[in-house]
N, C-alpha and C positions, 0 to 999 in steps of 0.2 A: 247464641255465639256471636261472638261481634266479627265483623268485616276484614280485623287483623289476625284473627289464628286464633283469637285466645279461646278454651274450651268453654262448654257450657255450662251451668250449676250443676255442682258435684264433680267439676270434672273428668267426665267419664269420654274415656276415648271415642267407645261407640258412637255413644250421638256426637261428638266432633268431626267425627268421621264421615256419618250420617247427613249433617248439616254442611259441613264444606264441600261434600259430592252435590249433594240437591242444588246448590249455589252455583257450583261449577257445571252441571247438566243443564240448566234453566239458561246460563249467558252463551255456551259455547258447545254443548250435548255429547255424545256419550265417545264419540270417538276423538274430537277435540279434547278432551280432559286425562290428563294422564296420572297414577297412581302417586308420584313425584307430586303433582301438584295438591292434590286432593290433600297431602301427609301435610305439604306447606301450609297449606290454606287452615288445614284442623288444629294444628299446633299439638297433635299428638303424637306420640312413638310411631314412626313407621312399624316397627316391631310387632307392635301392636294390631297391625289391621290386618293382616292375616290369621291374629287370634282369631278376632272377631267376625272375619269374615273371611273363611278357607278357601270361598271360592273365588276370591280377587275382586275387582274391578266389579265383575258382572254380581254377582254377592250383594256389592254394595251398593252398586245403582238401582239393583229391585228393591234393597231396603231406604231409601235413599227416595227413589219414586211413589214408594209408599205412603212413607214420612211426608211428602209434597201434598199427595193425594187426597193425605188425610186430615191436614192444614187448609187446602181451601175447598172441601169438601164443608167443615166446619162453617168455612167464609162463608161459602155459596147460602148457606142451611141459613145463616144468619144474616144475611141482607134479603133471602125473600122470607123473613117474616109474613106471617099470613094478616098482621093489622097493615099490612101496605098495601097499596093494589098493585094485581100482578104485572103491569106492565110499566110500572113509576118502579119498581121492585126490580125487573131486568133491568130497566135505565141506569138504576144503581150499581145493577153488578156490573154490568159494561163499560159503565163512567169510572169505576172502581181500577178495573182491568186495563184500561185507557191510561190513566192515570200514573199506573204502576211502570206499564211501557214506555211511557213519556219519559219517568222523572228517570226512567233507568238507561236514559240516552237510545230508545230501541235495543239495548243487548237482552234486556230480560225476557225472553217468551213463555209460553208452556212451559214447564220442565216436564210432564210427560209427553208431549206432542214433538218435543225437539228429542228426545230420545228416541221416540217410538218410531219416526219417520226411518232415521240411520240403522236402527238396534233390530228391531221387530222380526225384519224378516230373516234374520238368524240367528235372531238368539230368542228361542221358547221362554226362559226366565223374565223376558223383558217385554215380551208379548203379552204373557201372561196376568205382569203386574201391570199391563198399558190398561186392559181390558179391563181387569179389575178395578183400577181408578176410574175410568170411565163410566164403568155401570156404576158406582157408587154416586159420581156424581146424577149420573142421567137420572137415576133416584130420585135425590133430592129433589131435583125438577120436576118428575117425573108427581113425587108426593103433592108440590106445588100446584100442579096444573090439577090434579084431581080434587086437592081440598078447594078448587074455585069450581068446581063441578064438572071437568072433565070425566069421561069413563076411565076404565083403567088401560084398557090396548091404544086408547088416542090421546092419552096421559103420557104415555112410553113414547109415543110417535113426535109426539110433539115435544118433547124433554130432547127425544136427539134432535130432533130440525132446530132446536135452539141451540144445542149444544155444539152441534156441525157448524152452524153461522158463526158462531162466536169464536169456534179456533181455526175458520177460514180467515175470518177478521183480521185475528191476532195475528197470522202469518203474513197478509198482504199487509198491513200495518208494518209490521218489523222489517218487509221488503221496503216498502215505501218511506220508510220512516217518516213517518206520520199516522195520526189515530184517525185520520178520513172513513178506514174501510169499518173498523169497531162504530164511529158515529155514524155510520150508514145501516150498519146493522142493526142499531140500537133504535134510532128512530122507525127501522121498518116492522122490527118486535114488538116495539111502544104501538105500532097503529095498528098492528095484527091483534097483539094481547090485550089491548089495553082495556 
């Protein structure tokens, strides 16, 4: 979907819907965004997003954070290819992330960690989907660290302590605006894992 409203291939409200929330939760998170904006930004029927999602707002940020989850879930999977070494492989995903923050003036964070901060502790559906993207990603890493010969319980320990740095990062980053705290992280992961 592009950046004006217009829908995405096939035009299906759903993922318009889907796609202009995840947009809107990642610059300004879950209470900042309102159902008005979400219908503007997807260029679909308001009408419509109640078909699709009965439950409102909250409906559509779990399918919404999913959708995120499961986007750079992919990313993640795909910069640490296992022909890289693991710690040139973090550098990339951090440089990557870095990157993204930058070009996006600091408004673009997490989109599940700016949710999940505001959301989580009252709403079960948003919790639930936090958790769930979470351990998918800590996976990934998780798979990472084991196919370089980690065990499997110091595989898991070490996929979060990486995963914890990196959306500590991101946030004193987007405080700061500036990627300082991401390249501090980066380099002390590059000399841990490397």
């Amino acid at each position: 979907m592009s950046s004006t409203g217009e829908r995405g291939a096939g035009g299906s409200s759903r993922a318009a819907f889907i796609e202009a929330t995840a947009a809107l939760l990642r610059r300004q998170g879950y209470h900042g965004t309102g159902v008005n904006e979400i219908v503007a930004r997807s260029g679909a029927p308001k009408g419509s997003l109640y078909f699709h999602f009965p439950g409102g707002k909250e409906e559509l940020a779990v399918a919404a954070m999913a959708h995120s989850g499961e986007q750079l879930r992919h990313a993640i999977s795909g910069i640490l290819a296992p022909e890289i070494a693991l710690g040139e492989a973090l550098g990339r995903l951090i440089d990557s992330l870095a990157f993204g923050l930058e070009r996006s003036g600091y408004e673009n964070g997490c989109p599940i960690a700016t949710a999940t901060l505001e959301t989580a502790p009252g709403s079960e559906p948003v919790r639930t989907a936090a958790d769930a993207v979470f351990t998918s990603w800590i996976q990934v890493l998780a798979e990472r660290f084991a196919a370089s010969g980690l065990g499997r319980e110091a595989s898991s320990r070490r996929a979060t302590l990486v995963l914890a740095a990196i959306e500590g990062a991101l946030i004193l980053a987007r405080a700061r605006r500036e990627v300082g705290p991401l390249t501090a992280v980066r380099d002390e992961l590059v000399q841990l894992l490397g």
